[in-house]
ROLOVEX-769385 format. One record per residue: residue number from 1; residue in three letters; x, y, z of N, C-alpha, C, O, CB in turn. Coordinates in nm, 3 decimals. Last residue first. Glycine has a CB too. Example, Ala and Ser with C-alpha at 12.3 -4.5 7.8 and 13.67 -1.06 7.14 Angstrom:
<nr 2, rest SER, n_east 1.285, n_north -0.225, n_up 0.708, ca_east 1.367, ca_north -0.106, ca_up 0.714, c_east 1.290, c_north 0.003, c_up 0.787, o_east 1.341, o_north 0.114, o_up 0.804, cb_east 1.408, cb_north -0.060, cb_up 0.572>
<nr 1, rest ALA, n_east 1.319, n_north -0.569, n_up 0.780, ca_east 1.230, ca_north -0.450, ca_up 0.780, c_east 1.320, c_north -0.330, c_up 0.780, o_east 1.424, o_north -0.332, o_up 0.846, cb_east 1.131, cb_north -0.447, cb_up 0.905>
//
This chain:
<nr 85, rest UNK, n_east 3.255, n_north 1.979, n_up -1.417, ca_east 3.394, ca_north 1.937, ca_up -1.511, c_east 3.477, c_north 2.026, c_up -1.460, o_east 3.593, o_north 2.032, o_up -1.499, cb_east 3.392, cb_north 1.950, cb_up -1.684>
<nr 84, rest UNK, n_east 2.999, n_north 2.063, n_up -1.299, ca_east 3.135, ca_north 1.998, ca_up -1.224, c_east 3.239, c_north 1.905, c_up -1.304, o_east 3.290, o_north 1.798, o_up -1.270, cb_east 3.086, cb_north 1.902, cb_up -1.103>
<nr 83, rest UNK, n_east 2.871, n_north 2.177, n_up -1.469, ca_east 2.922, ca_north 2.291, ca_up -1.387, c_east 3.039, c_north 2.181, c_up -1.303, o_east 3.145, o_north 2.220, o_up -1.255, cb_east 2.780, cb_north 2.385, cb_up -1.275>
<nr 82, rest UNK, n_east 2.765, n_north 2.013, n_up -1.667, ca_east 2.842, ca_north 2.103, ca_up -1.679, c_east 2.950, c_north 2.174, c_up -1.622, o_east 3.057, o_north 2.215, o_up -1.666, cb_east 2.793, cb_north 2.150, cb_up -1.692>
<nr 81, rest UNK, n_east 2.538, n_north 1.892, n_up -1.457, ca_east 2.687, ca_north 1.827, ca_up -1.485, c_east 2.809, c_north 1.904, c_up -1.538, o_east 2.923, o_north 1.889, o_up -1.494, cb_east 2.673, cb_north 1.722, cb_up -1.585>
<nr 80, rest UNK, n_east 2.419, n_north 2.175, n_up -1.241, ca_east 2.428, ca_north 2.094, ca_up -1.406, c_east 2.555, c_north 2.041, c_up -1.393, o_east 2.655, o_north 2.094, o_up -1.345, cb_east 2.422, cb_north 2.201, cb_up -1.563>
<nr 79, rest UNK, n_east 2.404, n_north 2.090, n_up -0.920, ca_east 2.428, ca_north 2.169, ca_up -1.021, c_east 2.392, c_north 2.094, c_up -1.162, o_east 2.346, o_north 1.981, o_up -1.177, cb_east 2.571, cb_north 2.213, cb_up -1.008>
<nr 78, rest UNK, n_east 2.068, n_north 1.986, n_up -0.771, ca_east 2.235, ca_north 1.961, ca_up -0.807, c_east 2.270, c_north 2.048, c_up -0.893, o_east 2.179, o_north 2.100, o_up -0.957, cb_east 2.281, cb_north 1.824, cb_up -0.872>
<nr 77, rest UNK, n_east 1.855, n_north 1.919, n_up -0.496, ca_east 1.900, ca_north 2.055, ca_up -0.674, c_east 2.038, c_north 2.006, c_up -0.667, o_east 2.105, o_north 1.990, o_up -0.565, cb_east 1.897, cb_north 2.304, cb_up -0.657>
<nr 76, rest UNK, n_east 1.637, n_north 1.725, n_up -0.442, ca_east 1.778, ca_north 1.735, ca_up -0.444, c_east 1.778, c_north 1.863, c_up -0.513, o_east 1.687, o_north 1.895, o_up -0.588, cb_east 1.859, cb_north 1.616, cb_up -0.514>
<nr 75, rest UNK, n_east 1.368, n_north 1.608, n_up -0.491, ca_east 1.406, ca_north 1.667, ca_up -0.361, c_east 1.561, c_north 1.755, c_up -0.383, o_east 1.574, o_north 1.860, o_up -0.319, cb_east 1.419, cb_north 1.529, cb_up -0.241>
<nr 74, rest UNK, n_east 1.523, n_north 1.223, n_up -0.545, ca_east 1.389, ca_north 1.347, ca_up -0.512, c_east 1.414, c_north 1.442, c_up -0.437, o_east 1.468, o_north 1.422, o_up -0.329, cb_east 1.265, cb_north 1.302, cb_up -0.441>
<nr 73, rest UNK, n_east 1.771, n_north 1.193, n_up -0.724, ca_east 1.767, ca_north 1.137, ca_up -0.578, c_east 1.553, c_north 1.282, c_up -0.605, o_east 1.515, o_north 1.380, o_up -0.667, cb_east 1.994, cb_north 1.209, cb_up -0.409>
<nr 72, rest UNK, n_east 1.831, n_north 1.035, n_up -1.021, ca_east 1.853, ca_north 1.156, ca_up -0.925, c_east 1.735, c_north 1.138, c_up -0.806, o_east 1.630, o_north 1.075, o_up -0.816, cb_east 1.835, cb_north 1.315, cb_up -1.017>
<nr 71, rest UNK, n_east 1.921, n_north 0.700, n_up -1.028, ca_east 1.825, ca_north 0.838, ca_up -1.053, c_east 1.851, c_north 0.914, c_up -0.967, o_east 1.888, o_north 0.887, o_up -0.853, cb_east 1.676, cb_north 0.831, cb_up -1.050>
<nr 70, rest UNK, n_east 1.977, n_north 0.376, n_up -1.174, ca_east 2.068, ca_north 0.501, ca_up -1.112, c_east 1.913, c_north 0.599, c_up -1.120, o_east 1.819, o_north 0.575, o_up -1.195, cb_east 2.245, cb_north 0.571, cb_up -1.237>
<nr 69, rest UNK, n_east 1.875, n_north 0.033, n_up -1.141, ca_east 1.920, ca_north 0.150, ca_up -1.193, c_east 1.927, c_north 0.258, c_up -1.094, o_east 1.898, o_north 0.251, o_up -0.975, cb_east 1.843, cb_north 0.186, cb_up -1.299>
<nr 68, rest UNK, n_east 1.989, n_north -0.294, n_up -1.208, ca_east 1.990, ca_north -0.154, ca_up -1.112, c_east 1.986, c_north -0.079, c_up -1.204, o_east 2.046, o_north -0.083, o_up -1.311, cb_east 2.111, cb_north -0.114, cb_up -1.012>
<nr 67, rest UNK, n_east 1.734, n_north -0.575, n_up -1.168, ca_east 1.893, ca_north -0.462, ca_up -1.268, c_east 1.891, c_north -0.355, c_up -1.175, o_east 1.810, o_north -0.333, o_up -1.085, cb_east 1.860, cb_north -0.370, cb_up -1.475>
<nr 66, rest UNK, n_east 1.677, n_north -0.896, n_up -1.156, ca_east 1.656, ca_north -0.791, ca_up -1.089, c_east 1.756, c_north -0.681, c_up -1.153, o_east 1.865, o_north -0.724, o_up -1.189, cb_east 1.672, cb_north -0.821, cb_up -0.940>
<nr 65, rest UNK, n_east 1.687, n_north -1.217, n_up -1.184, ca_east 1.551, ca_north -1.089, ca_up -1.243, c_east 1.582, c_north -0.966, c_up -1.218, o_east 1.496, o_north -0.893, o_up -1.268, cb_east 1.396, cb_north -1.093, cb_up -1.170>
<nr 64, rest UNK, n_east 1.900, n_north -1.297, n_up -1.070, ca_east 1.741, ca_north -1.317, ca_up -1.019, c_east 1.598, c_north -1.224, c_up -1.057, o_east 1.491, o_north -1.187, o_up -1.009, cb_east 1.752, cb_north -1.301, cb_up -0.868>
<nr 63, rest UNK, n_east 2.081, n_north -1.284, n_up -1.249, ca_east 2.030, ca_north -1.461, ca_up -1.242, c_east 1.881, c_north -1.460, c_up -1.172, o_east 1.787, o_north -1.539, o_up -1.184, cb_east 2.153, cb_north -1.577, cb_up -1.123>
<nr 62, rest UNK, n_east 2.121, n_north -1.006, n_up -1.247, ca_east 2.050, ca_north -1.049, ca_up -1.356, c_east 1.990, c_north -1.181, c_up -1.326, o_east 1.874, o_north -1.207, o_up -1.360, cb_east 2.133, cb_north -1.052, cb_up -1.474>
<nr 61, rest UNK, n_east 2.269, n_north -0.985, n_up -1.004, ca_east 2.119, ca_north -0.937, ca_up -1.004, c_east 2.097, c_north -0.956, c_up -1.128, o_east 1.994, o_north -0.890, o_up -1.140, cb_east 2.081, cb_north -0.790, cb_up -0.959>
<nr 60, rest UNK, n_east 2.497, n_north -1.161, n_up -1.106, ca_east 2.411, ca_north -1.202, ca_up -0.963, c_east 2.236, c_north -1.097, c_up -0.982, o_east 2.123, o_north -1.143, o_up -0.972, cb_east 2.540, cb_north -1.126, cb_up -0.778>
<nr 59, rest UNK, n_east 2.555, n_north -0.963, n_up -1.240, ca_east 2.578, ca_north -1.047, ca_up -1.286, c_east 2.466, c_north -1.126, c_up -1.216, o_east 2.357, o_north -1.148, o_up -1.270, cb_east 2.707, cb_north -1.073, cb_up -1.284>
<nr 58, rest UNK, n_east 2.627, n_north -0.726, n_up -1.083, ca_east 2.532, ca_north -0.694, ca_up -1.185, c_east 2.495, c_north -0.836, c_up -1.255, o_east 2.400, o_north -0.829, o_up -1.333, cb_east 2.595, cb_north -0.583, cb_up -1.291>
<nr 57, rest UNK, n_east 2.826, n_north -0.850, n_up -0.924, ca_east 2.736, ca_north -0.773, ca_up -0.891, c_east 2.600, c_north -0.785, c_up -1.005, o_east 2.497, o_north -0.851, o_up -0.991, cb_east 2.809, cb_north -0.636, cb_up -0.878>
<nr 56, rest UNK, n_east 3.031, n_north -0.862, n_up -1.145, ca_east 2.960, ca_north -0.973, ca_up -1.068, c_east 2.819, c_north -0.939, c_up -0.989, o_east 2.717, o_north -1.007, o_up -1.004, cb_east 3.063, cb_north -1.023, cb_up -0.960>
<nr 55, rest UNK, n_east 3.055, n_north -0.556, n_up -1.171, ca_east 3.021, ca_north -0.690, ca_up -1.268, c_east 2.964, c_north -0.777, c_up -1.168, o_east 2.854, o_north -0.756, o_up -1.116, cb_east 3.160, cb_north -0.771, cb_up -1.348>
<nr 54, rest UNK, n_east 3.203, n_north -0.473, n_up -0.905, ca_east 3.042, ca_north -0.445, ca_up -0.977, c_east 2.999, c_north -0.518, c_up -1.067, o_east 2.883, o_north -0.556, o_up -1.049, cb_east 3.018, cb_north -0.324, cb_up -1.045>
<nr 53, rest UNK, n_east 3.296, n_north -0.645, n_up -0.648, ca_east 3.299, ca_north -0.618, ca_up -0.787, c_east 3.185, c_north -0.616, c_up -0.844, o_east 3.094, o_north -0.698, o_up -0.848, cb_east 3.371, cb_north -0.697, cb_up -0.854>
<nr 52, rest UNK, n_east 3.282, n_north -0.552, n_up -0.347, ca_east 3.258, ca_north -0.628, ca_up -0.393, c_east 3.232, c_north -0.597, c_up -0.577, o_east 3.142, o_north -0.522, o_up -0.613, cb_east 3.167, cb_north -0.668, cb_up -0.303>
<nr 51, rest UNK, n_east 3.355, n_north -0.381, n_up -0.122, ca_east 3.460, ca_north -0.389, ca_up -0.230, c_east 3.425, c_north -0.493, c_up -0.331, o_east 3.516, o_north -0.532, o_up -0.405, cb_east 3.599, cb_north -0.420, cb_up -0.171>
<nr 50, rest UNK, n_east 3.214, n_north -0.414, n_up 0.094, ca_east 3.143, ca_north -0.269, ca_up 0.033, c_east 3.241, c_north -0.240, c_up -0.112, o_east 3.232, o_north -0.143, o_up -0.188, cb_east 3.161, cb_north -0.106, cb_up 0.171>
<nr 49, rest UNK, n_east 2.984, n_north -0.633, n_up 0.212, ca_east 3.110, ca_north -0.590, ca_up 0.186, c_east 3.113, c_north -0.495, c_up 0.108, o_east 3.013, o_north -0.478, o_up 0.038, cb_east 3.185, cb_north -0.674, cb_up 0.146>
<nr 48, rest UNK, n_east 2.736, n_north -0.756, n_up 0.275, ca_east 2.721, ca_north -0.590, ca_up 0.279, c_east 2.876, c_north -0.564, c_up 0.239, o_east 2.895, o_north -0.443, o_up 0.233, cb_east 2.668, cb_north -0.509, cb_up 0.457>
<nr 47, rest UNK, n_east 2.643, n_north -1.002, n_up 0.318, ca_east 2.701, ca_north -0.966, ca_up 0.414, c_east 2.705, c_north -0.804, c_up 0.410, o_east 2.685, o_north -0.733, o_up 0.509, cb_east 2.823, cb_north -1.037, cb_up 0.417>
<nr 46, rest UNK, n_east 2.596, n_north -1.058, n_up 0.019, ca_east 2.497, ca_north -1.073, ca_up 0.143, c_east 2.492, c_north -1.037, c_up 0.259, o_east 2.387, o_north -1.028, o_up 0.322, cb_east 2.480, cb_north -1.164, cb_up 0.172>
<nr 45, rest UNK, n_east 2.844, n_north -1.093, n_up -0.065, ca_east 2.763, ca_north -0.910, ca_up -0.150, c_east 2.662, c_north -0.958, c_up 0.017, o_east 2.670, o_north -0.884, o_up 0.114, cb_east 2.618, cb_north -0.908, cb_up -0.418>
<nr 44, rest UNK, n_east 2.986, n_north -1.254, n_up 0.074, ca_east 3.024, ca_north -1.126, ca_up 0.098, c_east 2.953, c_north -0.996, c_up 0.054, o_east 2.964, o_north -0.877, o_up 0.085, cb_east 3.134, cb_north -1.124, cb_up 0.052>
<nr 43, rest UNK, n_east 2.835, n_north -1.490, n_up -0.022, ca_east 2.834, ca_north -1.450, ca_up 0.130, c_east 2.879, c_north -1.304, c_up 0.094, o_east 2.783, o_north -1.227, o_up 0.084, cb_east 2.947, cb_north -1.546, cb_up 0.246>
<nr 42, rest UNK, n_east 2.908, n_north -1.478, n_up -0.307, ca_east 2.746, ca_north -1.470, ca_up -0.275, c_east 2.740, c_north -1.415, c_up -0.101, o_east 2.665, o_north -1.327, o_up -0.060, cb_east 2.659, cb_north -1.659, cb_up -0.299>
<nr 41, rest UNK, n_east 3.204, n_north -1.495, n_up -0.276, ca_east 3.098, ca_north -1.362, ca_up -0.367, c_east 2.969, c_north -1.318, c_up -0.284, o_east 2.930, o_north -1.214, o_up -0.229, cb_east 3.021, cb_north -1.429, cb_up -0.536>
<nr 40, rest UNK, n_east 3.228, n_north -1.769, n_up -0.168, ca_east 3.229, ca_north -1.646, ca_up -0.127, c_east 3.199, c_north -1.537, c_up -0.130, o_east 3.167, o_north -1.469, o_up -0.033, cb_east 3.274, cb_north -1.627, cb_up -0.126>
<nr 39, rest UNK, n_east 3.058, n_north -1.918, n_up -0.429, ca_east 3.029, ca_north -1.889, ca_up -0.266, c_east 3.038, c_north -1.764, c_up -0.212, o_east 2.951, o_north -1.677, o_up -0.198, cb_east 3.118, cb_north -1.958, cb_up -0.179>
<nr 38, rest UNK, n_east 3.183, n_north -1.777, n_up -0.741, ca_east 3.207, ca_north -1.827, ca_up -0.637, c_east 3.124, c_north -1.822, c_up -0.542, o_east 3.080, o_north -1.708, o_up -0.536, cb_east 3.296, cb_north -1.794, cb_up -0.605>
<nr 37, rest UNK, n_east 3.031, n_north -1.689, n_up -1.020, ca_east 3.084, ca_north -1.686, ca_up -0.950, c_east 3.128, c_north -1.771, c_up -0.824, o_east 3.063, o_north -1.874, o_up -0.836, cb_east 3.054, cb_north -1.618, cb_up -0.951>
<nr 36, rest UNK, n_east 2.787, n_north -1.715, n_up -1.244, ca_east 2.962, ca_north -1.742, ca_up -1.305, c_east 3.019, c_north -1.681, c_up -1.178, o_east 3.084, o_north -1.585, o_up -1.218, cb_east 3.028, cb_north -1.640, cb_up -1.479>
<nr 35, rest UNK, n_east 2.532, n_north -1.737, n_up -1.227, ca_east 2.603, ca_north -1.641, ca_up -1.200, c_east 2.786, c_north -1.602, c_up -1.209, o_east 2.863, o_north -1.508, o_up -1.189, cb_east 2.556, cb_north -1.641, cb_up -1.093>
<nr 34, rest UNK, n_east 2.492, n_north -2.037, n_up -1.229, ca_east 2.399, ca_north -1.875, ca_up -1.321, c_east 2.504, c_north -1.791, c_up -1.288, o_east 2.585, o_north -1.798, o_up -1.380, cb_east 2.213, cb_north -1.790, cb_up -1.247>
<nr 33, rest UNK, n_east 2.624, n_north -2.095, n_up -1.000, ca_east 2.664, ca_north -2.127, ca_up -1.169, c_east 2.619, c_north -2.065, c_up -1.244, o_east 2.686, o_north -2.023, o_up -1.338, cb_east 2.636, cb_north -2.240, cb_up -1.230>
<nr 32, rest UNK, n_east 2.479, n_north -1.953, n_up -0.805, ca_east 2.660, ca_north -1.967, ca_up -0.757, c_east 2.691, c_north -1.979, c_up -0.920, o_east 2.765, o_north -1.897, o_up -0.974, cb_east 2.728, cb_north -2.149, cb_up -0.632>
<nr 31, rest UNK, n_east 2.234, n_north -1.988, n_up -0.729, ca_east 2.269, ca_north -1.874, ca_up -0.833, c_east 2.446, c_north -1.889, c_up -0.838, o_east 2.513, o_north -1.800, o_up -0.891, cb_east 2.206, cb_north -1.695, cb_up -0.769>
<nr 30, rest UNK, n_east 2.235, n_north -2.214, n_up -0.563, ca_east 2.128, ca_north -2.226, ca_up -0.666, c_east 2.213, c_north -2.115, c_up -0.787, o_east 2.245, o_north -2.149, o_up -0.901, cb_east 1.946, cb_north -2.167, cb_up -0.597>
<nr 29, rest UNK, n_east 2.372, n_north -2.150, n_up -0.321, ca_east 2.409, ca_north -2.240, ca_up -0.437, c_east 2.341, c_north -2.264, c_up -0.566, o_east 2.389, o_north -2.327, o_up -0.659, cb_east 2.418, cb_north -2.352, cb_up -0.393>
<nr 28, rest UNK, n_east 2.169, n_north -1.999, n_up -0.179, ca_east 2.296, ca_north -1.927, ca_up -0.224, c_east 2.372, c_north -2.003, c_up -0.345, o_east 2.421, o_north -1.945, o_up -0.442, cb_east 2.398, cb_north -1.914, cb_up -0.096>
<nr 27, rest UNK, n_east 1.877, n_north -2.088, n_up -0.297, ca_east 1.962, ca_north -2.087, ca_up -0.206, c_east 2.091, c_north -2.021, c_up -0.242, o_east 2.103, o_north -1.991, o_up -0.361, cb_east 1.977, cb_north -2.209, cb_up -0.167>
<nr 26, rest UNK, n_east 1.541, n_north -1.961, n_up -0.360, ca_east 1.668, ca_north -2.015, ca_up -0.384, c_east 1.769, c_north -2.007, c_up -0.270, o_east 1.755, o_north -1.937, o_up -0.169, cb_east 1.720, cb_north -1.950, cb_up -0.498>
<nr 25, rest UNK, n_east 1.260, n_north -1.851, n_up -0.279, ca_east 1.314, ca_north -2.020, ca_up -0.214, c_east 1.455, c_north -2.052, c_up -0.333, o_east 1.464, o_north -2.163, o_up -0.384, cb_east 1.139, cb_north -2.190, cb_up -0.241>
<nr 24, rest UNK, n_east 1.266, n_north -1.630, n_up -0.368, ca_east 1.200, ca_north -1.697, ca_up -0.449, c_east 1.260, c_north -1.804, c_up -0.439, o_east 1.311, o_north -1.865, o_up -0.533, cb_east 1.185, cb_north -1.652, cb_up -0.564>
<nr 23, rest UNK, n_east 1.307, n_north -1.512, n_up -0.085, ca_east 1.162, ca_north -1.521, ca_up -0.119, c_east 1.130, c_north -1.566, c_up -0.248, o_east 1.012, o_north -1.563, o_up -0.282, cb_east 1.100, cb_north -1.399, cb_up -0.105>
<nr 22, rest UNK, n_east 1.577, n_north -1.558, n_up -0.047, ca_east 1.500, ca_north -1.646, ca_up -0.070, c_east 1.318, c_north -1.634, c_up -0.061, o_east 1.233, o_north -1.721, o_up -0.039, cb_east 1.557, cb_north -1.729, cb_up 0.011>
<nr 21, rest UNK, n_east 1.665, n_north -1.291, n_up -0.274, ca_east 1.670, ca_north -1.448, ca_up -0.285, c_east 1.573, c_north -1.531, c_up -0.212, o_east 1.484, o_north -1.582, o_up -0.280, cb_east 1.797, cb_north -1.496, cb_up -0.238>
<nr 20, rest UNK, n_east 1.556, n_north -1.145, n_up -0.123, ca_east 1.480, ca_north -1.180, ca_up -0.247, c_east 1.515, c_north -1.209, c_up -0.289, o_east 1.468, o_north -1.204, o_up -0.402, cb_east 1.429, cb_north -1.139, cb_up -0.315>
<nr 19, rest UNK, n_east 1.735, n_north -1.105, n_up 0.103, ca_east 1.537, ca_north -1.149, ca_up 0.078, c_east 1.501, c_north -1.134, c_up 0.003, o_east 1.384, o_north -1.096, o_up 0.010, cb_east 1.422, cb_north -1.101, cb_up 0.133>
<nr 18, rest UNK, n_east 1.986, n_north -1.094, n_up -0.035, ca_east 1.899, ca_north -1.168, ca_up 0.070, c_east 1.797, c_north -1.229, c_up 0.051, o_east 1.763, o_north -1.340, o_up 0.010, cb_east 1.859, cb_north -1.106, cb_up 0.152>
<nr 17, rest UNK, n_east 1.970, n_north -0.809, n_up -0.123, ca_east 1.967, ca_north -0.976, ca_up -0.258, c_east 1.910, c_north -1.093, c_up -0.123, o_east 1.806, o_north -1.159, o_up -0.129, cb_east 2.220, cb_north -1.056, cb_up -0.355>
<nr 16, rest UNK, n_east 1.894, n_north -0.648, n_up 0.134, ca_east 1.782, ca_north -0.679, ca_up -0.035, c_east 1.819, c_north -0.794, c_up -0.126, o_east 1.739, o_north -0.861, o_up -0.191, cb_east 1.795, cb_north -0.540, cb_up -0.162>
<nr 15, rest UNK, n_east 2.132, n_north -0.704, n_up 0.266, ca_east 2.003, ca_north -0.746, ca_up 0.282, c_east 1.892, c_north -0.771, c_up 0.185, o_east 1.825, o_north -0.871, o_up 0.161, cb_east 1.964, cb_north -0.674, cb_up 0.352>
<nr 14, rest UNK, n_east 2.289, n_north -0.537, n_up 0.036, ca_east 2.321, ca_north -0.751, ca_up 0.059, c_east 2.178, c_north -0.794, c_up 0.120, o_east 2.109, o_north -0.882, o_up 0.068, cb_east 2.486, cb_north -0.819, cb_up 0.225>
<nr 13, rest UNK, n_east 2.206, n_north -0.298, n_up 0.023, ca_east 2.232, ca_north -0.415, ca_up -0.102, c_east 2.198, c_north -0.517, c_up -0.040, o_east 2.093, o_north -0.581, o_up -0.054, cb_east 2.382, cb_north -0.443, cb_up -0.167>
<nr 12, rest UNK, n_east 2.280, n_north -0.238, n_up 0.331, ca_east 2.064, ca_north -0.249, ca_up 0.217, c_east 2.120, c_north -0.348, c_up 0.125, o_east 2.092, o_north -0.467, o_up 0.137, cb_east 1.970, cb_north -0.050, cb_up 0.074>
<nr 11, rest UNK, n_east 2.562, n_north -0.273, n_up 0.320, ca_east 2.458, ca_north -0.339, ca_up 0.360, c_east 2.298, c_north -0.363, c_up 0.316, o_east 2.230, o_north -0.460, o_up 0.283, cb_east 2.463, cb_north -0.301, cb_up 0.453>
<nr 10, rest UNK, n_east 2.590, n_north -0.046, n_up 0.110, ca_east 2.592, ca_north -0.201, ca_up 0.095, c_east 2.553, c_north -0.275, c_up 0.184, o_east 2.494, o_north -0.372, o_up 0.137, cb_east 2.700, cb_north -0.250, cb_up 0.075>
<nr 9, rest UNK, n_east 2.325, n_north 0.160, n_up 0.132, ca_east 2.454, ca_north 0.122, ca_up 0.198, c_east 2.477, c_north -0.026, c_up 0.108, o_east 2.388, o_north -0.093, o_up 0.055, cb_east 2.438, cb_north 0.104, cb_up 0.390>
<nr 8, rest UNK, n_east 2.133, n_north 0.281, n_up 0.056, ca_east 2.189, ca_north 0.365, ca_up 0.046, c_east 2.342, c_north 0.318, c_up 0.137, o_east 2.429, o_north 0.389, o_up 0.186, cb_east 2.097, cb_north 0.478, cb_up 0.081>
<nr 7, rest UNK, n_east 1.861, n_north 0.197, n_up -0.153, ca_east 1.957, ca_north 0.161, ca_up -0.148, c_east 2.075, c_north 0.244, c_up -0.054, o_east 2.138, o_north 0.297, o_up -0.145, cb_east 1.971, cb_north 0.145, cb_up -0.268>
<nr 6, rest UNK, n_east 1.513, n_north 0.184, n_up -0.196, ca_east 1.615, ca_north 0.269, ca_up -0.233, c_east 1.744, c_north 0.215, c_up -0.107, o_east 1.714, o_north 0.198, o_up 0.011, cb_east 1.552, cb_north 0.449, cb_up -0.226>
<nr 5, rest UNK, n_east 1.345, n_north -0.017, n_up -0.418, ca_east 1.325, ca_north -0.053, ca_up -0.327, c_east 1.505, c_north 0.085, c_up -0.317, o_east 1.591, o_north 0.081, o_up -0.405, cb_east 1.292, cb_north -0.245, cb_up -0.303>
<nr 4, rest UNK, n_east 1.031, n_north -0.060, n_up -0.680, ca_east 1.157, ca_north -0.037, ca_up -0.653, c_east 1.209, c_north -0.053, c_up -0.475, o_east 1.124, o_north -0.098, o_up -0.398, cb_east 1.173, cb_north 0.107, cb_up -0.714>
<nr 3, rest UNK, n_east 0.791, n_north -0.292, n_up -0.618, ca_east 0.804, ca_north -0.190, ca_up -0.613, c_east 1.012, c_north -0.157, c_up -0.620, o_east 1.097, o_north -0.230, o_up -0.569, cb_east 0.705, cb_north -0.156, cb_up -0.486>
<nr 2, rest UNK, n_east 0.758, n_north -0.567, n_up -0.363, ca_east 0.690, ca_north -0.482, ca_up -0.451, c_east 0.754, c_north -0.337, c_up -0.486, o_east 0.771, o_north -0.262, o_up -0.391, cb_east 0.561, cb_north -0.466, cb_up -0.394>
<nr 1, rest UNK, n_east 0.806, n_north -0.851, n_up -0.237, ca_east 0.882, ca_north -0.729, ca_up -0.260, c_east 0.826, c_north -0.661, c_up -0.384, o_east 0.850, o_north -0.703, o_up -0.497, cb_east 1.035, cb_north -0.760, cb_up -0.277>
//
C-alpha cells in the first residue's frame, strides 16, 4: 500500500485498516492492547460501521503507523469558511 489512499465510506475505512493490517501479518488481537480497545471495536471499524468512535479510531490507526488527515477535495470551489457562519 503505497501512497495516500481516498476514503469516502466507512466501509473504504474498514476495508483499508483490513489490508493493512494484515499486510503487516497482524491479527486483529495483535492491536486489541496497543490500542486500548476491545475485539468488537476491531470487527466493527473492519466491517465499515459508520458509529464507530473517532478516538478509538484514531487510536487503532496510530498502533499501525497510520494518521488521518483531512484536505480539500481536488477540483472542488467551496465558498470561504467565512461565508458559512
Amino acid at each position: 500500500m503505497a501512497g495516500p489512499s481516498i476514503i469516502k465510506s466507512t466501509k473504504d475505512l474498514g476495508n483499508f485498516v483490513r489490508t493493512f493490517r494484515k499486510s503487516q501479518h497482524l491479527t486483529q488481537a495483535d492491536i486489541l492492547g496497543l490500542a486500548n480497545t476491545g475485539n468488537r471495536f476491531i470487527v466493527e471499524l473492519e466491517n465499515g460501521k459508520p458509529t464507530v468512535q473517532l478516538q478509538k479510531l484514531l487510536d487503532v490507526l496510530d498502533v499501525l503507523g497510520l494518521e488521518l488527515v483531512v484536505q480539500k477535495k481536488r477540483n472542488i470551489l467551496l465558498p470561504p469558511l467565512s461565508s458559512l457562519e
